[in-house]
N, C-alpha and C positions, 0 to 999 in steps of 0.2 A: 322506614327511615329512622336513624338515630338518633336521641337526642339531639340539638343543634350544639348545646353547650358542652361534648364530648370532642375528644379529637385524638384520634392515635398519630404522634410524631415518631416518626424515623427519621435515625442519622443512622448516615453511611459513611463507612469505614472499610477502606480494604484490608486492614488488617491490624493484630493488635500483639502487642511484647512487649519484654523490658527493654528492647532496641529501638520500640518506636516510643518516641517522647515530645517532648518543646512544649512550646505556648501556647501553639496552633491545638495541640490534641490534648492537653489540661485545658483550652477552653470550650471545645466541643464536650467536654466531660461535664465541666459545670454547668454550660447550656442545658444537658440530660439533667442535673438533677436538679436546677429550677424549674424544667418543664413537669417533672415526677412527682413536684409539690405542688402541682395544680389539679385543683379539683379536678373530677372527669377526665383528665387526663393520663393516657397510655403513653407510656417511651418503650419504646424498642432500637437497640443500639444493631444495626445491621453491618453483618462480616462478611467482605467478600469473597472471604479464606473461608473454606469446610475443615477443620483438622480438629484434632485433642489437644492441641496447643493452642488454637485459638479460643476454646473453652475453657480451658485453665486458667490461660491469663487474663477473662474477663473475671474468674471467680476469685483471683488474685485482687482484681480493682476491687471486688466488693467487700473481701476479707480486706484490705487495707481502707477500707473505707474513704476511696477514689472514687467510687461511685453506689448512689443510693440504691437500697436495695430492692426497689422500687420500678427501677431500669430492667426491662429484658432484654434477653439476648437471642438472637439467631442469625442463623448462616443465608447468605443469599438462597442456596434450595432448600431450607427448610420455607423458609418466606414465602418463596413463589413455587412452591409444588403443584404439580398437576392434579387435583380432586381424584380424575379417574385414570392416573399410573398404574402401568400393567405392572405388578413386582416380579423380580426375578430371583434367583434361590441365592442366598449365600454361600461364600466358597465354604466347599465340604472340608470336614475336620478329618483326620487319619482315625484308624480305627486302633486304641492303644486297649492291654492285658493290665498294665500295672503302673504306678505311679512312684515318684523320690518328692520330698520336701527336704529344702532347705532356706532354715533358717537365717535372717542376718536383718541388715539396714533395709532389704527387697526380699521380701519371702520369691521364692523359685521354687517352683511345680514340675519334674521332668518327667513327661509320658512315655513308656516304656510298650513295644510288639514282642516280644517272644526275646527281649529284652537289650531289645536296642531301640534307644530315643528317637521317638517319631514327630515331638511336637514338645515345646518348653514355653512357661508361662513366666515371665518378672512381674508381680505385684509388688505396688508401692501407693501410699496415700498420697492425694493432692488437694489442691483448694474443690477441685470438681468430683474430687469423689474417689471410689476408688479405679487404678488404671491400670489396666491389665495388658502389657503388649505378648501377643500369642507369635511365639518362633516354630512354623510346618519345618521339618526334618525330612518329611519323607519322601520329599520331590531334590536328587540335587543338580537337577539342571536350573533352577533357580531357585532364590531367598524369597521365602514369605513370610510377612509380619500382618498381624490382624492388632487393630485397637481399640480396648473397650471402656470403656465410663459407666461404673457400676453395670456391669454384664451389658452393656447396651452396644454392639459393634457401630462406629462411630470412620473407620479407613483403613483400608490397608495396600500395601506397598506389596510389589512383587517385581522384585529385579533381576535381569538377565546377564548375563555374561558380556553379552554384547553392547555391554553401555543402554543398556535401553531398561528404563524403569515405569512401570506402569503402577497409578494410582487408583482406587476406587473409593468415593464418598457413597456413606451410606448415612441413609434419615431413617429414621425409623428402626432400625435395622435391617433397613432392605437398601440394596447395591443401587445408588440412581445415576450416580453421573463415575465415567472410567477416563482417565487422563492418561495416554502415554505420552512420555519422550526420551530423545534420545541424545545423550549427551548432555542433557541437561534443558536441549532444545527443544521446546512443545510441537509435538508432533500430530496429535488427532484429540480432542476433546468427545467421546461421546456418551448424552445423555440418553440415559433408558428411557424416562419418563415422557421424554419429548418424542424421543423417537429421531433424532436427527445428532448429525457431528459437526464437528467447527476445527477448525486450524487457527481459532484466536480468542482466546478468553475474553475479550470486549464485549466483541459480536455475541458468543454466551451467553454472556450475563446482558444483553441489551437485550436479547430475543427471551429469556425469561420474564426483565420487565415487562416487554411489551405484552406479556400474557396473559401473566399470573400476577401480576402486582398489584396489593390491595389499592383499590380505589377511592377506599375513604379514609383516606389518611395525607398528611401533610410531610413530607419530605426534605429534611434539609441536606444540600447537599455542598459538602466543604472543599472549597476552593476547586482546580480543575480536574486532581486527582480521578475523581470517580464522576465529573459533569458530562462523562459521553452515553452515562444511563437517562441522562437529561431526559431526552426528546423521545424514551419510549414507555415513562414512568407514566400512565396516564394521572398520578392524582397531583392535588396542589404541590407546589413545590418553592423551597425555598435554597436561593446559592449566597450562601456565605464567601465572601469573596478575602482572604489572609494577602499575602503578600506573594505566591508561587508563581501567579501569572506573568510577572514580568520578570525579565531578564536582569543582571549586574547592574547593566547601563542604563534600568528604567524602563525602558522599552518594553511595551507587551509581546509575549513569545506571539509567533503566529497563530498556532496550534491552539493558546489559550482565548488570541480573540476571536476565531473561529466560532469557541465554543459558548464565548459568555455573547455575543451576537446570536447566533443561535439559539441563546436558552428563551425556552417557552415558560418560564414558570409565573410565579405570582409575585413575586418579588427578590430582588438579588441586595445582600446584608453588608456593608460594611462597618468595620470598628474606630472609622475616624472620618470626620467632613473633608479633610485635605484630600484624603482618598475618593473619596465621591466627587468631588470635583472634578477631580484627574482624569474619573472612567468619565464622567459626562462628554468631559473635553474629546477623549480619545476614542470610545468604544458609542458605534451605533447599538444601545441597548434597547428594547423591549419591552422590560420587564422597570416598574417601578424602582428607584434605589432608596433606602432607608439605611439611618444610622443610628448602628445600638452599640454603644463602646464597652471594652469591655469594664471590668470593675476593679475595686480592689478591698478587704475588710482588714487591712494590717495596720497595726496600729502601734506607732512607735515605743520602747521601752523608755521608760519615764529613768531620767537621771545618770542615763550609759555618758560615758567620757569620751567624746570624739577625738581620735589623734590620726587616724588613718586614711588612706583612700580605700575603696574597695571595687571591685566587679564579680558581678554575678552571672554567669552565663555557662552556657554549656561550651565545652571546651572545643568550638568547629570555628579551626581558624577562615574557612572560607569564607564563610560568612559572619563570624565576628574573629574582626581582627585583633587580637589582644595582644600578638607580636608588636603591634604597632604601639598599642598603650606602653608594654614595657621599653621599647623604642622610647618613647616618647616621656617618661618620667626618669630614665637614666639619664636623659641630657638634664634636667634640670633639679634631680634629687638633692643635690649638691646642696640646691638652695633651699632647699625647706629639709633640713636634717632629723629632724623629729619627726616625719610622716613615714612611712613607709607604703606601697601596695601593697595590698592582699586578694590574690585570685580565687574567688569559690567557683568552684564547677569537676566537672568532667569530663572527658570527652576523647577523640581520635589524637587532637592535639596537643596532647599533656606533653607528649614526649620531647615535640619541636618547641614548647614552651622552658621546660627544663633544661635543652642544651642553649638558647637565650642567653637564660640565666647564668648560668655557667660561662658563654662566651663573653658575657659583660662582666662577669665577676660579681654579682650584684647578689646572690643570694641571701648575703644579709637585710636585704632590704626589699626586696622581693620574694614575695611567698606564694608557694602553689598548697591551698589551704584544705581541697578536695569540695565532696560536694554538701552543700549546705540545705536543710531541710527549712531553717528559720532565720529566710531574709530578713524580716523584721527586725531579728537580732545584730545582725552585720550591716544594713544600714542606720540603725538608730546608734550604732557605734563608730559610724563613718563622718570622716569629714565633707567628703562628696564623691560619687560614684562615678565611675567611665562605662559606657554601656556602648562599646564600638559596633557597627553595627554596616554592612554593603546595604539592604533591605529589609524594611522589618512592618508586620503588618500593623503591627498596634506596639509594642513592647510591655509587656507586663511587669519584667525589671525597672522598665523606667517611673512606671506607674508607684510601683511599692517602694522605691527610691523617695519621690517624691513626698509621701504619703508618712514616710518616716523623719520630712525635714532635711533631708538630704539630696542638696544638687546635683544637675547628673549632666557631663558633657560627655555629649555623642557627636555621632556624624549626623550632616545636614543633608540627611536622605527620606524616601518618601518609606513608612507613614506617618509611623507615630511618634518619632524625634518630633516632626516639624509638628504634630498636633499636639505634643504635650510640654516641650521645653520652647523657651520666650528665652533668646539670648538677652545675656545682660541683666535678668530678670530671676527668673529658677537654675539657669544654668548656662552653657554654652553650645552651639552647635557648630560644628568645624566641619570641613570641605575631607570628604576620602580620601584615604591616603596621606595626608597633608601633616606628617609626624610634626612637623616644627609649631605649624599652626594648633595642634592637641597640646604639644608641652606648653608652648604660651598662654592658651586657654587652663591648664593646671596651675599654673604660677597666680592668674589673675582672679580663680576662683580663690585658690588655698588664703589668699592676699585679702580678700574681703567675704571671706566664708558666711559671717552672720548676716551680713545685706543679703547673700542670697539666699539661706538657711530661711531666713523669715519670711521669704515670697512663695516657698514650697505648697505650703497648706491650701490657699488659696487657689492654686492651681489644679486642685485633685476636688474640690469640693464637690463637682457633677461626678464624682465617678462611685459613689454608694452600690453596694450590692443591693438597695432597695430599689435604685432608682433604675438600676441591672434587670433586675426582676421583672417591674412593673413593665420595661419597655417590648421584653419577651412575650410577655402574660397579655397583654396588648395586642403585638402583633397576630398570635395565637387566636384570638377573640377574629381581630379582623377576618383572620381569614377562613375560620369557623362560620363569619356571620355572612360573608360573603360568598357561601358557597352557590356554586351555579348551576342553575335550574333554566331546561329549554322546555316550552311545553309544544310539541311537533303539531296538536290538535288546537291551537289556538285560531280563536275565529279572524283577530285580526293580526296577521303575519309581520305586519310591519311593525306595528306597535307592541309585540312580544320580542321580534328580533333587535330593537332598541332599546326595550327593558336590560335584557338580559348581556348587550352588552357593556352597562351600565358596571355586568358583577362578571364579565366573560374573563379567563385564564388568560394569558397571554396568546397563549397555543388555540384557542379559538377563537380571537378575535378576527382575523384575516378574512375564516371562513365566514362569520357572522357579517363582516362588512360587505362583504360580495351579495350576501345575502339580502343585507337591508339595501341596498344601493339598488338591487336588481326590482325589489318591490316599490323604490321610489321611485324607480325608471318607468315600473308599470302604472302607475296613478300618477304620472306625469310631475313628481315632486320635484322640481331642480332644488327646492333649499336643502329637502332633504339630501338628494345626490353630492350636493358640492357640501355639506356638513358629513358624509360617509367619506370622500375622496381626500378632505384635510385629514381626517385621522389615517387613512392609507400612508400621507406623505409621512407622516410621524414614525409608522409599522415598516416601510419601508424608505428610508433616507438616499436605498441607493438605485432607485427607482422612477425615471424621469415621469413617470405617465399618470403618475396621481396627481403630480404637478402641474401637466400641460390641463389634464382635464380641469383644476380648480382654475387652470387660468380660464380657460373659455366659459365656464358655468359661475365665474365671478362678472366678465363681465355680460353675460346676457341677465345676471340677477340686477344689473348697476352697480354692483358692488366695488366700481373703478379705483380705489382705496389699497381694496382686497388684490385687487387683480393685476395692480403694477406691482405690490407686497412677491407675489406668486412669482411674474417674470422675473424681478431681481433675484429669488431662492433660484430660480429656472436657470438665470444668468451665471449664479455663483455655481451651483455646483454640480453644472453638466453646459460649459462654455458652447463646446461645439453641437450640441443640440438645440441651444438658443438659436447660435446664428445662423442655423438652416432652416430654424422656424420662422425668424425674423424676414430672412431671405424668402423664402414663400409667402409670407403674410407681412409685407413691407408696406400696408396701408393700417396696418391690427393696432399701434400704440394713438396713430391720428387718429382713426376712428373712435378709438378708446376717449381721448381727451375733445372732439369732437363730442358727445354725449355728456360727456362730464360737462361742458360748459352750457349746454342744450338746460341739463338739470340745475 
C-alpha cells in the first residue's frame, strides 16, 4: 500500500483550446496547481479528446505559464489502457525511390515512386514538439493524414468520398481505439484494446472507467459535463458543482439532477454558501457538501484616478447581458457627463454590441476596449463595475472588482452576486432584465461612490489565495486519511462493518448498511437495526420503507418520541402511504401513547 500522505488527483476535462475559456476552467487550472504544490502529491489534468491538438494546447498552458509544470497530462486511453492489449500493426507507408525538400515557414518532405508523389510530409515546430502531418498519395479513392509528435504516431484521419471520415487514436504508437462517422454523425466507436464497439462516446468512456481506472486516486469531477463517468470511476471522488446545472430560470435541468442524486462520491464542492443551501433545499444529495470559495491575489494599483465605469467579461451576450448595461447607462449618461463606460472583453457578441452603439449614437461615450489581461488595472481605475450576469457560479470579476475598491452592480441571481455584493453596502443588485432598475442603481452608486468604495475591502477579506490553498490542502488530507478499508476475515462482522462505515464512500455505504442491519437482525440487535434503517432514510429520501421500519422498531425500543418523529416524516412525504397504514393499523398511534403514559 502507499504512503497514506501521497494522493494522485485527477481532473477531468473533456477537452482543451483557445475556444474553451471562462472562470469555470481558469479555476479548475489553479485548483491543479495548488494541488502540484503539495507535498506527495501527483496531478494529472485528464482529456477526454485523444488528438495533437489536445497536446499542444496543454503544452501551450505550460509555455504560458497557465499551468505548473508540475501538472501531467493524458488522454482518457492513455489512462485507462488495458495492461494486456493485443497491438495491431500501423497503417503501412507507400514504398517511395526519391525524395523533394522544400524550404519556408513549414519545411515539406515530397516522396517520389518512379517519380510521382506517393506521400508528403508538412513539418512545423510547436509547444509539444515537433509535428509532422504525413499526406499517403497513393490511395485516391480516399485522403490519408497520419500525425506525429516528435516521430511518435499520435491519429490519423482517412476520408471518403462518401461523406464518411474514419478516425484512429494511437498510444503508444500502436492503433487502439477507430471512430467512424458519417456526415459528421458518429457512427461506430471501435476499441482494439477492449475488444468491443459503441454507437456513443459516454458509454466508452464509462466502460473504460469502469475497468481500467486507477483506484488509488481522488478524482474531481467539474460540474455535469463529464459527471456520467461518476458512477463507474471506482476511486474517491470529488464534484465541483459551477453554475451549469441549472437552467436561465434557476431551475435545475433534469438531466443534471439525475446525475448530482446519483453521485456516489466523497464529496460534492461548491464556491459559495448561498449555493449550498439552494442544492440542500432542492437536490436529495448523498454525498457530503462543502464550501471552498474561490480566491482572489489582485491587489489594487495605489493612486490610479477613478473617472469611469467599467465591465470585464467575456463578450456572450447570453449570458452576460451587456446590451443591457449599455441600454441602461444611455438613459442616464446625460447625467453624469464626465463618466463614461468602458467594455473589456471578447467574444461572439462584439459585433451586436457595436451596432448598439452605433444605433444609440453613443460611441463617444461608450467603448469596446478589447480584451484586458490586467483587471487590476481597469478596476483600480474605475468608479464602479457592472458585471451583468443570467447565472453565475461564483464570479471571479466580481471578486477582483471588489478587492480593487470598486463597486459592482449585478444582477440578483444565484451565486455569487448574492454571496458577495450586500446592496446598499459594496454595491447594488438589481432584478434581470430590469434596464431602468440597472440605470437607477448607476445614478445612486456614481452619487455616493466613496460610501460604497470604502465597504469593498472588508467584504473580500475571507477570500486569500492562502486561505484558498489551506481549504484544498485540507480537503485532500481528509480524504487521504479517510481512505476505506473492509477486512472480509474479520472475526467480528458487525463490529468491522460499523467501523468501516464510519470512513465508507458514498457508493458503498447502501451495501454496508444492508450488511450491518442483517448481522443485527442475526444477534437479535433492534438498537442496532433501527440506528442502520435512520441512516437508510437519510441514503434514500425517496423511499418509504426505511421509514415505516424506524417507525415500528422505535416504538418496540420505547422510543415513543422517536416514533411519532418517524410517522410525521412518514406523513409528510409519502401522504397516501400513511393513510393506508394508518387505515390498517388504526389502534398503532393509541397503543403508542398508551405505553408512553404506562412509562
Amino acid at each position: 500500500m502507499p504512503d497514506p500522505a501521497s494522493a494522485h488527483v485527477i481532473c477531468i476535462l473533456p477537452k482543451l483550446g483557445s475556444s474553451v475559456g471562462g472562470g469555470k476552467i481558469n479555476a479548475i487550472f489553479t485548483r491543479m496547481n495548488l494541488l502540484a504544490d503539495k507535498a506527495g502529491t501527483e496531478v494529472t489534468l485528464l482529456n477526454l479528446t485523444h488528438a495533437c491538438a489536445q497536446r499542444i494546447a496543454f503544452a501551450e498552458l505550460l509555455a504560458a505559464g497557465v499551468l505548473d509544470p508540475r501538472v501531467g497530462h493524458r488522454s482518457i486511453l492513455e489512462l485507462c489502457a488495458p495492461p494486456d492489449a493485443q497491438h495491431r500493426d500501423a497503417p503501412a507507408l507507400p514504398v517511395w525511390d526519391d525524395s523533394k525538400t522544400a524550404q519556408g515557414r513549414k519545411e515539406r518532405i515530397t516522396y517520389l515512386r518512379n517519380g510521382v508523389p506517393v506521400m508528403r510530409d508538412t513539418i512545423e515546430h510547436c509547444a509539444a514538439g515537433r509535428l509532422t502531418t504525413r499526406h499517403l498519395l497513393d490511395d485516391p479513392q480516399h485522403e490519408r493524414r497520419l500525425k506525429y509528435l516528435d516521430g511518435m504516431l499520435v491519429e490519423s484521419r482517412d476520408a471518403f468520398g462518401d461523406g464518411v471520415v474514419e478516425k484512429v487514436a494511437f498510444v503508444q504508437g500502436q492503433p487502439r481505439c477507430r471512430v467512424r462517422r458519417e456526415r459528421g454523425a458518429l457512427v461506430e466507436i471501435e476499441d482494439y484494446a477492449l475488444g468491443q464497439s459503441f454507437t456513443d462516446e459516454a458509454a466508452h468512456h464509462r466502460v473504460l472507467a469502469l475497468r481500467h481506472f486507477p483506484e488509488n486516486s481522488i478524482v474531481f469531477i467539474d460540474g455535469v459535463t463529464s459527471a456520467h463517468l461518476s458512477r463507474p470511476i471506482p476511486a474517491r471522488k470529488v464534484l465541483f458543482l459551477h453554475a451549469d446545472h441549472r437552467a436561465a430560470s434557476g431551475k435545475i435541468v433534469p438531466r443534471s439532477r439525475g446525475l448530482i442524486e446519483a453521485f456516489d462520491g466523497d464529496a460534492i464542492l461548491t464556491a459559495t454558501h448561498v449555493h449550498k443551501e439552494r442544492l440542500e433545499q432542492d437536490v436529495a444529495h448523498r454525498a457530503p457538501i462543502r464550501v471552498i470559495p474561490h480566491y482572489t491575489d489582485i491587489t489594487p494599483k495605489k493612486g490610479a484616478q477613478r473617472a469611469h465605469i467599467s465591465t470585464v467579461s467575456r463578450l456572450d451576450l447570453t449570458g452576460k447581458p451587456i446590451h443591457h448595461c449599455i441600454e441602461a447607462f444611455v438613459r442616464v449618461m446625460h447625467l453624469i457627463p464626465d463618466t463614461n463606460y468602458l467594455i473589456y472583453g471578447s467574444g461572439v457578441g462584439e459585433a451586436r454590441l457595436r451596432q448598439l452603439i452605433a444605433h444609440h449614437d453613443c460611441a463617444d461615450r461608450v467603448f469596446l476596449m478589447g480584451h484586458t489581461s490586467q483587471p487590476e488595472g481597469v478596476f483600480s481605475s474605475s468608479l464602479f463595475s457592472l458585471a451583468p450576469t443570467i447565472t453565475e457560479g461564483f464570479g471571479l470579476a466580481l471578486l477582483e472588482s471588489l478587492a480593487c475598491d470598486c463597486p459592482v452592480i449585478s444582477h440578483d441571481v444565484d451565486y455569487g452576486p448574492r454571496e458577495l455584493i450586500r446592496s446598499g453596502v459594496n454595491g447594488e443588485l438589481v432584478p434581470p432584465g430590469d434596464i431602468e432598475a440597472l440605470a437607477q442603481a448607476i445614478l445612486k452608486v456614481h452619487a455616493d461612490h466613496a460610501r460604497y468604495a470604502a465597504a469593498c475591502a472588508a467584504s473580500v477579506e475571507r477570500y486569500s489565495f492562502a486561505r484558498y490553498k489551506e481549504r484544498y490542502h485540507r480537503l485532500i488530507d481528509d480524504l487521504v486519511s479517510n481512505r476505506f478499508v473492509f477486512d472480509l476475515c474479520a472475526r467480528d462482522m458487525k463490529a468491522e462493518t460499523l467501523r468501516a462505515l464510519d470512513k465508507a464512500p458514498a457508493r458503498h455505504r447502501d451495501r454496508l448498511l444492508d450488511l450491518y442491519i442483517h448481522q443485527c437482525h442475526l444477534s437479535r440487535d433492534l438498537g442496532g437495526m433501527y440506528h442502520g434503517f435512520q441512516q437508510k432514510i437519510a441514503l434514500h429520501p425517496k423511499d418509504q420503507r426505511p421509514v415505516v421500519r424506524c417507525v415500528w422498531l422505535s416504538r418496540r425500543l420505547g422510543k415513543l418520541d422517536a416514533c411519532r418523529t418517524h410517522l410525521k416524516t412518514f406523513e409528510r412525504r409519502f401522504p397516501d402511504q400513511h393513510a393506508q397504514f394508518v387505515a390498517r393499523y388504526p389502534d398503532f398511534l393509541e397503543l403508542a401513547d398508551a405505553v408512553d403514559g404506562l412509562a
